[in-house]
GUROTI-978853 format. One record per atom (N, C-alpha, C): atom name; residue in three letters; x, y, z. Coordinates in pm, 1 decimal. Atoms other than C-alpha are relative to their C-alpha. Layout:
// GUROTI-978853
NODE   atom   rest         px         py         pz
NODE     CA    ALA          X          Y          Z
...
// end
This chain:
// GUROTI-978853
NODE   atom   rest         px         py         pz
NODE      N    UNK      -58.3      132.1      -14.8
NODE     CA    UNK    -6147.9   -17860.2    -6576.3
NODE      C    UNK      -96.6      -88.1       78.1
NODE      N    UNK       99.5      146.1      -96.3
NODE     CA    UNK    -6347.3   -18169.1    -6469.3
NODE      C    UNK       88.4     -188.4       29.5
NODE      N    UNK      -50.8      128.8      -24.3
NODE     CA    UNK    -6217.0   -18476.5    -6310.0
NODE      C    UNK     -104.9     -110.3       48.7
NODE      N    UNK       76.5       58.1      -47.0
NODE     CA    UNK    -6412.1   -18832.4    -6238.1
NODE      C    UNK       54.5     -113.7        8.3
NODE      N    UNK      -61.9      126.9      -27.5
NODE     CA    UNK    -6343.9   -19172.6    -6105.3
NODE      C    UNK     -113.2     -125.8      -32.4
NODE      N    UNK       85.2       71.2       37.7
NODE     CA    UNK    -6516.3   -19465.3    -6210.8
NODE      C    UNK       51.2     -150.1       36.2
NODE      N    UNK      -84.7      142.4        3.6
NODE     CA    UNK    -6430.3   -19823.5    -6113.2
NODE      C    UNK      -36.3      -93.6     -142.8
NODE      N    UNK      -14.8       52.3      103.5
NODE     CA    UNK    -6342.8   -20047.1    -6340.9
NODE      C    UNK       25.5     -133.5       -4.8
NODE      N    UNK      -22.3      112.0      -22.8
NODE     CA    UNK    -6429.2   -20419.9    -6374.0
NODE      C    UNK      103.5      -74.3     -100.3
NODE      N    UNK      -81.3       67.1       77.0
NODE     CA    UNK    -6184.3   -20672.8    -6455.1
NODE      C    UNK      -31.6     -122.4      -50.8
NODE      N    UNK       26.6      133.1        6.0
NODE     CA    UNK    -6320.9   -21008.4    -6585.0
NODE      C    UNK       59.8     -101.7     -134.8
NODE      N    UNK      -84.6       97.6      180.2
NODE     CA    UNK    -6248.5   -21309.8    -6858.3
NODE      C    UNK     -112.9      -14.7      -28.6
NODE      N    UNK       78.6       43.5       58.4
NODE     CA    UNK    -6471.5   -21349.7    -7114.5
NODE      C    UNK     -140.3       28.3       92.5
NODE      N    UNK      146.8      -53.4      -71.2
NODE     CA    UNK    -6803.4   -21183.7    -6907.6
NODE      C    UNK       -7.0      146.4      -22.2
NODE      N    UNK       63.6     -157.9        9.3
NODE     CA    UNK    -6754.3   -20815.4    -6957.8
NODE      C    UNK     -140.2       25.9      -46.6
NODE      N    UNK      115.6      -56.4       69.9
NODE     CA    UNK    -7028.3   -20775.4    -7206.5
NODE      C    UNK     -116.8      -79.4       86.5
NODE      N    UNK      148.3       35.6      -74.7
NODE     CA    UNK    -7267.3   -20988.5    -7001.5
NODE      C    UNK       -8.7       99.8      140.0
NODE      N    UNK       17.1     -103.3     -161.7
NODE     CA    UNK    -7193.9   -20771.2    -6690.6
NODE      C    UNK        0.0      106.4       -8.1
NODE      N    UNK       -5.0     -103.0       21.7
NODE     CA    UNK    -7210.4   -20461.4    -6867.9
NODE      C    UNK     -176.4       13.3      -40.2
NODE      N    UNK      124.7      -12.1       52.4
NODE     CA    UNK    -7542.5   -20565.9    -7075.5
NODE      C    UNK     -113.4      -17.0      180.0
NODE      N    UNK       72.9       -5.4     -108.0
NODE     CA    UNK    -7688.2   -20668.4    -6700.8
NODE      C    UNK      -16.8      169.5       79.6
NODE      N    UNK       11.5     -103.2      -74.9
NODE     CA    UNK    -7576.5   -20313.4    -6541.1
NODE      C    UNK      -79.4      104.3      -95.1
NODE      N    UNK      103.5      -93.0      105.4
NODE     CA    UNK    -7732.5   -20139.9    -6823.5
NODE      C    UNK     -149.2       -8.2       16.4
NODE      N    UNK       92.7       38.6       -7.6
NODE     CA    UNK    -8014.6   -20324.7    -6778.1
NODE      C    UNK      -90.7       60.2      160.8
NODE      N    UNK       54.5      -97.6     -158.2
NODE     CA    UNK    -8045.4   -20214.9    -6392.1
NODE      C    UNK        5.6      101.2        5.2
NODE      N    UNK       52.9     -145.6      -25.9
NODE     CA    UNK    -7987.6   -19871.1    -6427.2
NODE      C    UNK       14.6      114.6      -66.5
NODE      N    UNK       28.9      -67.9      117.5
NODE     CA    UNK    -8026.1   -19761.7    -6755.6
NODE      C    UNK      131.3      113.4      -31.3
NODE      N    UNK     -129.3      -97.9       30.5
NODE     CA    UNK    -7798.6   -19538.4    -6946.8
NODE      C    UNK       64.6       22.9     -126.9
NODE      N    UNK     -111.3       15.9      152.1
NODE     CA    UNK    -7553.2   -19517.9    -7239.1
NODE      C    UNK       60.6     -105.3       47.5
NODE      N    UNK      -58.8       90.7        8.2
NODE     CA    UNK    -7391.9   -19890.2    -7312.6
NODE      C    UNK       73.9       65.8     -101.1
NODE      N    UNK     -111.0      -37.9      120.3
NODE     CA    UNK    -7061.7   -19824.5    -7493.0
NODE      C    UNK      106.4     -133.3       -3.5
NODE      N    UNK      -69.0      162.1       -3.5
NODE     CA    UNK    -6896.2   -20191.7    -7603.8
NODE      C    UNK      130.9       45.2     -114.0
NODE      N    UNK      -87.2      -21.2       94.1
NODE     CA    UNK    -6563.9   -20150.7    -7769.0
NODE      C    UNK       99.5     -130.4      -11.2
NODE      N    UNK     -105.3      121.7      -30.5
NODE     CA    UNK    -6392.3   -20487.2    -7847.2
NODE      C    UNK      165.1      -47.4      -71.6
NODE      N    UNK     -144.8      -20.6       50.2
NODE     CA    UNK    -5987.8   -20571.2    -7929.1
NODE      C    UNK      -37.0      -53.0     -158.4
NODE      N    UNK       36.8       11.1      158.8
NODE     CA    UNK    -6166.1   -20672.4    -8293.9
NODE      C    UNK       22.6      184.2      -26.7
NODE      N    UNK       -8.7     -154.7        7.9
NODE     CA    UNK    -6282.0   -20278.5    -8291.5
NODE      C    UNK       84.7       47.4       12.0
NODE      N    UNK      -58.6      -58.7      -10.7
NODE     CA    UNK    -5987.0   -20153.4    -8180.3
NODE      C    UNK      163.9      -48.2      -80.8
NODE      N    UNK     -119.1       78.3       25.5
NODE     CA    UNK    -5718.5   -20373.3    -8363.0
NODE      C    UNK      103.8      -12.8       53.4
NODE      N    UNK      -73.5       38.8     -106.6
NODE     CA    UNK    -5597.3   -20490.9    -8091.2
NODE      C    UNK        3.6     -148.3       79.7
NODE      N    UNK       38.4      133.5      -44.1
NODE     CA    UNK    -5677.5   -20852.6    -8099.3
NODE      C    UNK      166.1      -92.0       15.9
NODE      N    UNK     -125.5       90.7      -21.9
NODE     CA    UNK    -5368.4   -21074.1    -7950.3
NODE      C    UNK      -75.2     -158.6      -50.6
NODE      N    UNK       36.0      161.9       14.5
NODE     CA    UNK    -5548.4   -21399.8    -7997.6
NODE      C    UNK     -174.0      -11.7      -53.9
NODE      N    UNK      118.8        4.2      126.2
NODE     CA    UNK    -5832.3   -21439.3    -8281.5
NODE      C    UNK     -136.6      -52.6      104.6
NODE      N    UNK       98.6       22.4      -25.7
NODE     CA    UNK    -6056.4   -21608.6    -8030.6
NODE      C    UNK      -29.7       84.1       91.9
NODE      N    UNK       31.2      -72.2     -131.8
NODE     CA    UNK    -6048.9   -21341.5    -7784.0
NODE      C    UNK      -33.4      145.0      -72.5
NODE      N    UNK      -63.7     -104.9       74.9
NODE     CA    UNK    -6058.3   -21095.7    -8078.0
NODE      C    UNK     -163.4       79.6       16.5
NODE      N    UNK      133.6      -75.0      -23.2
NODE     CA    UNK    -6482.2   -20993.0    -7994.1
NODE      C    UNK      -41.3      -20.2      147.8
NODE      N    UNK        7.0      -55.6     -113.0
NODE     CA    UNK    -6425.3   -20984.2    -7648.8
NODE      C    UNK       50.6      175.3       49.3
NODE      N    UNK       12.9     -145.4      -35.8
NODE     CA    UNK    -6432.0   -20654.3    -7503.6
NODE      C    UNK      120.4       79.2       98.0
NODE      N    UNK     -120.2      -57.5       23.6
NODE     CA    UNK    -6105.1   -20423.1    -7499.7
NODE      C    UNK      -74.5       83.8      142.9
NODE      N    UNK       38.4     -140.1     -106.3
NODE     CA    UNK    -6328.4   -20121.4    -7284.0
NODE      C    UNK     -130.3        6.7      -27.4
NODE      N    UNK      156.0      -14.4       33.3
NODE     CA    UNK    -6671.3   -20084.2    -7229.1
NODE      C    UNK      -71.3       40.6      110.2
NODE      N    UNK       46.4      -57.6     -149.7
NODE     CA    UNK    -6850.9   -19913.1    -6968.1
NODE      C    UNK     -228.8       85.5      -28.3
NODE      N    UNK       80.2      -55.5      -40.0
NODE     CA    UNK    -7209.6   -19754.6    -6861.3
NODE      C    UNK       11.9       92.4       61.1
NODE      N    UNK       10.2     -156.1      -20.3
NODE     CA    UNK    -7306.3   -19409.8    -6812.7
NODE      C    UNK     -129.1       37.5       20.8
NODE      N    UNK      172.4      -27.6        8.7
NODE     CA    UNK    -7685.2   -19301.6    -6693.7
NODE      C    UNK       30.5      127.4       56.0
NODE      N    UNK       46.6     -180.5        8.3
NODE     CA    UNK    -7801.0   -18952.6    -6651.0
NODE      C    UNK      -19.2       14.7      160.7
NODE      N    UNK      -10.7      -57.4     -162.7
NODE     CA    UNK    -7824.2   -19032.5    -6261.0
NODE      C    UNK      154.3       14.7       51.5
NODE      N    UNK     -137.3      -48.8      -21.6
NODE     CA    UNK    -7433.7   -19008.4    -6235.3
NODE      C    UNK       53.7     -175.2       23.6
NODE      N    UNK     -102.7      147.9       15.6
NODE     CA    UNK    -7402.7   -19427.2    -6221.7
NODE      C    UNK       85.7      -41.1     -107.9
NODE      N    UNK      -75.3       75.9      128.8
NODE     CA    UNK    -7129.5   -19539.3    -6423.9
NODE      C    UNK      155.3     -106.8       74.3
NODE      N    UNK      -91.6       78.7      -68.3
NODE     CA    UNK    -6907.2   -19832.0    -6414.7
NODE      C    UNK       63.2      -48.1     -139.3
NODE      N    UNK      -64.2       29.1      132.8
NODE     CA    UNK    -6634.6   -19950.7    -6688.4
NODE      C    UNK       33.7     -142.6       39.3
NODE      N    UNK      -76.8      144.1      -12.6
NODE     CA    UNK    -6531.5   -20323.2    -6779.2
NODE      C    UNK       48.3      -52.6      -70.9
NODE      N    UNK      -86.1       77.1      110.8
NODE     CA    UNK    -6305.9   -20536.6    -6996.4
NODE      C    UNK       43.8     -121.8       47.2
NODE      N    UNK       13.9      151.1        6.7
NODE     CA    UNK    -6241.1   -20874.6    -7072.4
NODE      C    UNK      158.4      -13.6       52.3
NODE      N    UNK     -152.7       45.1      -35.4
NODE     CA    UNK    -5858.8   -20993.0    -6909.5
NODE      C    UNK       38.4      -88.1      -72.8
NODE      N    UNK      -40.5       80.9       71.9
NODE     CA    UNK    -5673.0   -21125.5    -7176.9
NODE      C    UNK       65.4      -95.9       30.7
NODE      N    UNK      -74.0      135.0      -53.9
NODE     CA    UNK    -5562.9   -21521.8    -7153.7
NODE      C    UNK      142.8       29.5       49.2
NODE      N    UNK     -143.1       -5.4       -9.2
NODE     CA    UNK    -5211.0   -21432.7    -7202.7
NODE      C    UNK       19.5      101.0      138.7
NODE      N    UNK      -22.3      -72.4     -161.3
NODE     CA    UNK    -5249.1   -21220.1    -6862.2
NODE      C    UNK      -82.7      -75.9       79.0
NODE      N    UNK       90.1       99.9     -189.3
NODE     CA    UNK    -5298.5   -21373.6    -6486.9
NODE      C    UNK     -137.4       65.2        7.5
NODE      N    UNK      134.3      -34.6      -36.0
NODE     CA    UNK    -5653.6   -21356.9    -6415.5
NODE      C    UNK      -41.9     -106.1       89.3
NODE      N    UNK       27.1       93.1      -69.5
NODE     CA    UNK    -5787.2   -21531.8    -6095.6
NODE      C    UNK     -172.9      117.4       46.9
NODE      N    UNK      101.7      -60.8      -40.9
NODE     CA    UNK    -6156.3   -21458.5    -6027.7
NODE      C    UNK      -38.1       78.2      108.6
NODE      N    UNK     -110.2      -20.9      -94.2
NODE     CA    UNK    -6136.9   -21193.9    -5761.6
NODE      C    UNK       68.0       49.1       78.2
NODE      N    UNK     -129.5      -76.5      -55.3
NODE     CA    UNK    -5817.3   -21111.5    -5734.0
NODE      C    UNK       11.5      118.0      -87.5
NODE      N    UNK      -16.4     -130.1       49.1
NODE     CA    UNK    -5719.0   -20774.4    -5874.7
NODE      C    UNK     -157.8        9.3      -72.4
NODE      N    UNK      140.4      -36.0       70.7
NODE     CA    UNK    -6113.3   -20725.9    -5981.6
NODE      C    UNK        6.5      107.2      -47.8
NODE      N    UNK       43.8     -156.4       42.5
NODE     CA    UNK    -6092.3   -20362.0    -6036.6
NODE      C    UNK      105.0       69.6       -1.9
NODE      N    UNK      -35.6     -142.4        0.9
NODE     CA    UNK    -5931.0   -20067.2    -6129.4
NODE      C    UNK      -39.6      125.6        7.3
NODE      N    UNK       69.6     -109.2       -1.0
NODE     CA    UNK    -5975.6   -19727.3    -6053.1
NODE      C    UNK       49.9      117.7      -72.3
NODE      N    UNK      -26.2     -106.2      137.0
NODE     CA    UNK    -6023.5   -19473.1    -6360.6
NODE      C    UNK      -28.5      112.8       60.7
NODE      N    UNK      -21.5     -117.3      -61.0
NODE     CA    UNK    -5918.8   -19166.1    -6301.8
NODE      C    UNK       -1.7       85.3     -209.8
NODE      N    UNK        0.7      -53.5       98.1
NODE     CA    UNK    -6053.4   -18955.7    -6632.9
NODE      C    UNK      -47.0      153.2       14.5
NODE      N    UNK       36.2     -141.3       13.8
NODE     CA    UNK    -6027.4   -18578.2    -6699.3
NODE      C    UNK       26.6       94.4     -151.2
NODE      N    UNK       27.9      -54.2      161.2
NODE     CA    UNK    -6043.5   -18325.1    -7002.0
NODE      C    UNK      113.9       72.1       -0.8
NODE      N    UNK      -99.8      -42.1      -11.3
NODE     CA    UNK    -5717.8   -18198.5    -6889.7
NODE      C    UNK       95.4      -44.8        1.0
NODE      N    UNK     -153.7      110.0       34.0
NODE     CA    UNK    -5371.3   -18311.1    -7008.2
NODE      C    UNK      116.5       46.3      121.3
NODE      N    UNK      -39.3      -36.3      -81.8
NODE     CA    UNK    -5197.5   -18083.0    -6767.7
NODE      C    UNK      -33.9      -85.2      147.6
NODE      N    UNK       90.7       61.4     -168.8
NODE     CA    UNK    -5448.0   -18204.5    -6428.8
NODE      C    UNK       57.9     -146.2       10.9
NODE      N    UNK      -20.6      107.7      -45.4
NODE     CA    UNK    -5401.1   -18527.7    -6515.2
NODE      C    UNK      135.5     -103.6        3.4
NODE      N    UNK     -207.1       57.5      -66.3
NODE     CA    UNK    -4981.3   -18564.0    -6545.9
NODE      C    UNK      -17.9      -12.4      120.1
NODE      N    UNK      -52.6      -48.4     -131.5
NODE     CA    UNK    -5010.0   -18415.5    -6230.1
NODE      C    UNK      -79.3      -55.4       88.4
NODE      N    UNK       52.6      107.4      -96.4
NODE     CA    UNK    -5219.8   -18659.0    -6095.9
NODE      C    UNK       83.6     -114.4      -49.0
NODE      N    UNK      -93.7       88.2       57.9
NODE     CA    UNK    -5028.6   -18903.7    -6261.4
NODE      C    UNK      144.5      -28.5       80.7
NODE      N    UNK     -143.4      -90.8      -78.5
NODE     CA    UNK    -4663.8   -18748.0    -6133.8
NODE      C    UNK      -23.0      -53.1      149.6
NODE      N    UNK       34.4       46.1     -135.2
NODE     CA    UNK    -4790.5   -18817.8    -5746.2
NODE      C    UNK      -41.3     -143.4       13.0
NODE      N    UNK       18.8       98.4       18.2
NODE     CA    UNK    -4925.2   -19159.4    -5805.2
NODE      C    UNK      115.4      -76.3       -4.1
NODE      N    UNK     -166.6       55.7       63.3
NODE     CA    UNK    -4588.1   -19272.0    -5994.2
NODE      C    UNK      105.5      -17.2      146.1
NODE      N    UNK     -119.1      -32.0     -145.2
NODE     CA    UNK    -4372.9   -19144.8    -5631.1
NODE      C    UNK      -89.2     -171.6       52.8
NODE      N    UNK       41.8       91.2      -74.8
NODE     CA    UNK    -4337.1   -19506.7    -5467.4
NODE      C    UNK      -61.4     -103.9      -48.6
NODE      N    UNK      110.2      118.2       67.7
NODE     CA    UNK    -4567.4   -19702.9    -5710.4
NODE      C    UNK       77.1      -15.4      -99.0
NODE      N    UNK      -22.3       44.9      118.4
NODE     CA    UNK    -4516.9   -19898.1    -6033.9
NODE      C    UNK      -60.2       35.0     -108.7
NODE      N    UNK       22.9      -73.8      152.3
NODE     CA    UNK    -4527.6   -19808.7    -6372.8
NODE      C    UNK      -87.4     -141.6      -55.5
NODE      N    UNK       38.7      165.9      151.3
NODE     CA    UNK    -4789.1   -20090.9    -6588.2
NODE      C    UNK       30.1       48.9     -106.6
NODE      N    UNK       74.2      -40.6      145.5
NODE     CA    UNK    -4845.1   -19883.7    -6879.4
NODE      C    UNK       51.7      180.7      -28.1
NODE      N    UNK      -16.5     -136.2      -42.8
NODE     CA    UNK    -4645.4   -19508.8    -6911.7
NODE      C    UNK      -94.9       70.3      -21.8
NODE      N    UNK      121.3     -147.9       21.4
NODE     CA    UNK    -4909.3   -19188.0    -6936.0
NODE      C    UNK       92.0        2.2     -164.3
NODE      N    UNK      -40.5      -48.7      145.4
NODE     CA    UNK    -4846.8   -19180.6    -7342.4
NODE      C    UNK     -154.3       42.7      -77.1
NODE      N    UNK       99.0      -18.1       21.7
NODE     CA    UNK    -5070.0   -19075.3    -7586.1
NODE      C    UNK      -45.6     -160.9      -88.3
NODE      N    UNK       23.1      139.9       13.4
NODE     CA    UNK    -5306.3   -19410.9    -7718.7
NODE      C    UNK     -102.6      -11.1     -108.7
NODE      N    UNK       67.1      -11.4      119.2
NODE     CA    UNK    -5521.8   -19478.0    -8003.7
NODE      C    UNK     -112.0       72.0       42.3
NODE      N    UNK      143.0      -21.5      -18.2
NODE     CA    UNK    -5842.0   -19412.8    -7795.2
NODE      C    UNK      -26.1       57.9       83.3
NODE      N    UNK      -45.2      -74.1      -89.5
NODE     CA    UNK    -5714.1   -19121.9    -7551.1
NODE      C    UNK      119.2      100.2      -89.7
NODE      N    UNK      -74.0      -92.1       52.6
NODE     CA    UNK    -5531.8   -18818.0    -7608.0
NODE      C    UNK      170.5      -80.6      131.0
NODE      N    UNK      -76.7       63.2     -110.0
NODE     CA    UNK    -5313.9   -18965.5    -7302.8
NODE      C    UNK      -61.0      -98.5      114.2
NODE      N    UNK       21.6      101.3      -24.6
NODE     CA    UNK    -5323.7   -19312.6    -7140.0
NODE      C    UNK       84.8      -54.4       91.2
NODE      N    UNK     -116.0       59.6     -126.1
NODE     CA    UNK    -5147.8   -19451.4    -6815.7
NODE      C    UNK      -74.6      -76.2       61.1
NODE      N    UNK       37.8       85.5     -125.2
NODE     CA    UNK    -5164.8   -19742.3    -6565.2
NODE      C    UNK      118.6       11.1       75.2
NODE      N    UNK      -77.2       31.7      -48.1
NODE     CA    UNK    -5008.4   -19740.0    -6281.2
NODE      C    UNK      -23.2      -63.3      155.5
NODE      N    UNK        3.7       22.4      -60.3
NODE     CA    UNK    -4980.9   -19934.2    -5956.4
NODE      C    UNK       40.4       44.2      183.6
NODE      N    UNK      -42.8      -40.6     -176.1
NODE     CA    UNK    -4959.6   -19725.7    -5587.7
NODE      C    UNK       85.6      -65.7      102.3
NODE      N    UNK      -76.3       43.8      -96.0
NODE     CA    UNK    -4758.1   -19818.9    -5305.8
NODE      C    UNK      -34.4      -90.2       57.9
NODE      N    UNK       53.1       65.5      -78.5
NODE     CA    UNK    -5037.0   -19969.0    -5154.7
NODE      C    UNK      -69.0     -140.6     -110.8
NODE      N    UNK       46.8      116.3       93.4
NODE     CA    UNK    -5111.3   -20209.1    -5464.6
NODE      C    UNK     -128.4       32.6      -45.5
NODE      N    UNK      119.0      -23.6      100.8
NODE     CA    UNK    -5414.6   -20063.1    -5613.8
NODE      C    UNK       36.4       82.8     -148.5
NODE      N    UNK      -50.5      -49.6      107.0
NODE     CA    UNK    -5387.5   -19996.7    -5958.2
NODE      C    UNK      -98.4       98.4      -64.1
NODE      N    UNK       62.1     -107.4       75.9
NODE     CA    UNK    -5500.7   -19685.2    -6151.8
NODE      C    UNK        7.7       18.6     -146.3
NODE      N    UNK      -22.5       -7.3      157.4
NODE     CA    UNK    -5591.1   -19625.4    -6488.1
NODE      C    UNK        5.2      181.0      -15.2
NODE      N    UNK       47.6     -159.5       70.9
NODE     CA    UNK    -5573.5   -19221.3    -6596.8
NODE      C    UNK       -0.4        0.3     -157.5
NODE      N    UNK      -18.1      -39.6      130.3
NODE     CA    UNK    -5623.2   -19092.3    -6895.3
NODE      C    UNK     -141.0      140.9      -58.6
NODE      N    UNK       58.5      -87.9       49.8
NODE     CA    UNK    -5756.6   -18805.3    -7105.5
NODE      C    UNK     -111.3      -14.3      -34.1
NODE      N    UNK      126.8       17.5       66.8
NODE     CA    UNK    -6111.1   -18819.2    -7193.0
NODE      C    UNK      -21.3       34.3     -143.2
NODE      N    UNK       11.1      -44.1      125.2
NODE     CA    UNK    -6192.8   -18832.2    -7546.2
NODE      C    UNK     -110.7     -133.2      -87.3
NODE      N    UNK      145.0       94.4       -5.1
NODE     CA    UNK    -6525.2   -18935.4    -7692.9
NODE      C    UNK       33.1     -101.7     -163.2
NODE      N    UNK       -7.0      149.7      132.1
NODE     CA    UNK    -6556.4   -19298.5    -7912.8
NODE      C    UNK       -9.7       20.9     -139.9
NODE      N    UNK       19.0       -1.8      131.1
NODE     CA    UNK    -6555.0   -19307.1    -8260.8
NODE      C    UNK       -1.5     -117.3      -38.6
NODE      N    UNK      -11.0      124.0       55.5
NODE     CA    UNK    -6667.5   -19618.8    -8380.7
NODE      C    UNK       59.3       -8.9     -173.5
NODE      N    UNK     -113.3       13.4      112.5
NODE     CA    UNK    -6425.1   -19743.2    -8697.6
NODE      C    UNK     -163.7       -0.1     -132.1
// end
């Protein structure tokens, strides 16, 4: 079993420039997946902005980011980040899940998701929000 945390930027309309910049500083795998790719576009002009997309280099830097859709609050910021909590275990990561949940808010239940075997957000006691979910590698359409 392997578990890893990765923060996770939140921006409007900049992911891909702040992903193509961190790539650029410290090299790696760029992986751009946008709500076009994933058919998951709410609003046609937001539809090749970027759903999930993150950097990965062979020195252990990696950072994930996505575009905050209009129809959600976005103040430059404020809630900037989330912290991804991804493992190869469906068991490990209920049960990280399960403890989180005590006291905190539900965004998003732990279900399974087009682009995860299992997929949750949820918000802690203390107001930081977590993403978990199962690791499971991209398949572009």
């Amino acid at each position: 079993m392997s578990i890893s945390t990765t923060t996770h930027v939140n921006l409007r309309g900049e992911a891909r420039a702040a992903l193509e910049l961190y790539h650029s500083v410290f090299g790696g795998e760029l992986t751009v997946v946008t709500y076009r790719d994933a058919s998951a576009a709410q609003d046609e002009a937001e539809a090749d902005q970027v759903m999930w997309g993150q950097v990965v280099s062979e020195a252990g830097f990696r950072v994930m980011a996505y575009d905050v859709p209009s129809a959600l609050p976005w103040e430059q910021g404020q809630g900037s980040y989330f912290v991804s909590v991804r493992g190869d275990d469906a068991d490990e990561v209920t049960g990280h899940w399960e403890r989180l949940v005590e006291h905190g808010t539900v965004v998003v239940p732990l279900a399974p998701a087009g682009w995860a075997p299992l997929y949750g957000m949820v918000r802690d006691r203390f107001g930081v929000t977590w993403v978990l979910d199962v690791a499971a590698a991209y398949q572009p359409a």
